[in-house]
ROPALUM-557065 format. One record per residue (C-alpha): x, y, z. Coordinates in steps of 0.05 Angstrom, whole numbers, always signed. Example, Ala and Ser with C-alpha at 12.3 -4.5 7.8 and 13.67 -1.06 7.14 Angstrom:
REM ROPALUM-557065
<r <+246, -90, +156>>
<r <+273, -21, +143>>
This chain:
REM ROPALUM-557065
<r <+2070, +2275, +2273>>
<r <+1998, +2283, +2285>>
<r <+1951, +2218, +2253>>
<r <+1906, +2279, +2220>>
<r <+1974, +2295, +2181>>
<r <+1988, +2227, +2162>>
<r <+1908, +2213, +2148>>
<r <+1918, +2280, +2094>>
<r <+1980, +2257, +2061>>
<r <+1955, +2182, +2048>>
<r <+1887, +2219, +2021>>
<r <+1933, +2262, +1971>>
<r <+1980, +2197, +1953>>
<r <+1908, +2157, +1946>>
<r <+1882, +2223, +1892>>
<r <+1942, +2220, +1854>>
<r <+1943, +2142, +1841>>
<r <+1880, +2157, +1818>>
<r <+1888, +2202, +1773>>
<r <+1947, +2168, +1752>>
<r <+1922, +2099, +1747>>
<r <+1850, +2098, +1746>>
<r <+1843, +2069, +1812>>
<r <+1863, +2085, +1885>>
<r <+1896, +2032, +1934>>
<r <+1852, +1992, +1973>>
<r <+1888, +2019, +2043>>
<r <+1951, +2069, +2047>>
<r <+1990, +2071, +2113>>
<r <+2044, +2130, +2116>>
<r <+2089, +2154, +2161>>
<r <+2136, +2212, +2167>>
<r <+2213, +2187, +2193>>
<r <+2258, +2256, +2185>>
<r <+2249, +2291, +2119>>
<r <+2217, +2232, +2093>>
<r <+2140, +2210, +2079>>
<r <+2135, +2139, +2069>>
<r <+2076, +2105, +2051>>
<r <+2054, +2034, +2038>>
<r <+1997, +2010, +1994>>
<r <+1960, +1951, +1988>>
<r <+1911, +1929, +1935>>
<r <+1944, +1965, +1878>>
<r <+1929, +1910, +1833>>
<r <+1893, +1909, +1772>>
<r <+1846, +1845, +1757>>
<r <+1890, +1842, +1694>>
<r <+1957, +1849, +1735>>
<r <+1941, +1799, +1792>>
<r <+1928, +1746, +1733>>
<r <+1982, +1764, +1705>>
<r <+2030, +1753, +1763>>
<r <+2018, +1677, +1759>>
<r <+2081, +1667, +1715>>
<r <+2136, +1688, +1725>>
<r <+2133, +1732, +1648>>
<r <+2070, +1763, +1673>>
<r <+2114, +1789, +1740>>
<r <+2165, +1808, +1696>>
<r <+2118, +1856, +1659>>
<r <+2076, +1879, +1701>>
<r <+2148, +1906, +1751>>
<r <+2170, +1937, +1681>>
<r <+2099, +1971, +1662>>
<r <+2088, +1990, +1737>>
<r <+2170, +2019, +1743>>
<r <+2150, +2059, +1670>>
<r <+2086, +2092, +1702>>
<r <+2125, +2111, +1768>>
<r <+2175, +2148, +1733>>
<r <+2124, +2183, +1691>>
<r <+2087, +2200, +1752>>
<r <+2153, +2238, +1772>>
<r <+2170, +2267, +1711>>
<r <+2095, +2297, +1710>>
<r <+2104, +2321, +1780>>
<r <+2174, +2347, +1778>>
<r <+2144, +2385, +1720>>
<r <+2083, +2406, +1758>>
<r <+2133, +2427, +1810>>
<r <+2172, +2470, +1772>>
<r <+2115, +2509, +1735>>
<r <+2085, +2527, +1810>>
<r <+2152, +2549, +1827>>
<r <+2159, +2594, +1764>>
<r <+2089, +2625, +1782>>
<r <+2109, +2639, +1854>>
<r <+2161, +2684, +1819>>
């Protein structure tokens, strides 16, 4: 896969989080293996969330607020999905 591809695809991911989130990763790296896009972030962190990661609570919460917001995030898009679908029809 062309690095222009890959460049386009970590800009969409980077919108998304976002919009999502209210703030971007500091640097997204993606690659396509197969059928699959797989990108890594770093600097996804809140100020808020990297204190809170110094116990071992504070990891705890953040994994379950972060796992919540990911499967939102799918539930909007799977959504999003199926409404451009419809209007292709």
């Amino acid at each position: 896969m062309s690095r222009n591809r890959e460049h386009e695809f970590s800009n969409l991911v980077r919108e998304i989080r976002k919009e999502q989130v209210g703030n971007g990763p500091r640097e997204i790296t993606t690659r396509f293996i197969d059928t699959w896009a797989v990108s890594e972030m770093k600097g996804n962190l809140t100020n808020v969330e990297k204190f809170m990661i110094t116990s071992s609570e504070g990891k705890r919460m953040v994994h379950e607020a972060r796992t919540e917001l990911v499967k939102k995030i799918y539930d909007c898009s799977e959504i999003s999905l199926k409404n451009l679908s419809m209007q292709k029809l």
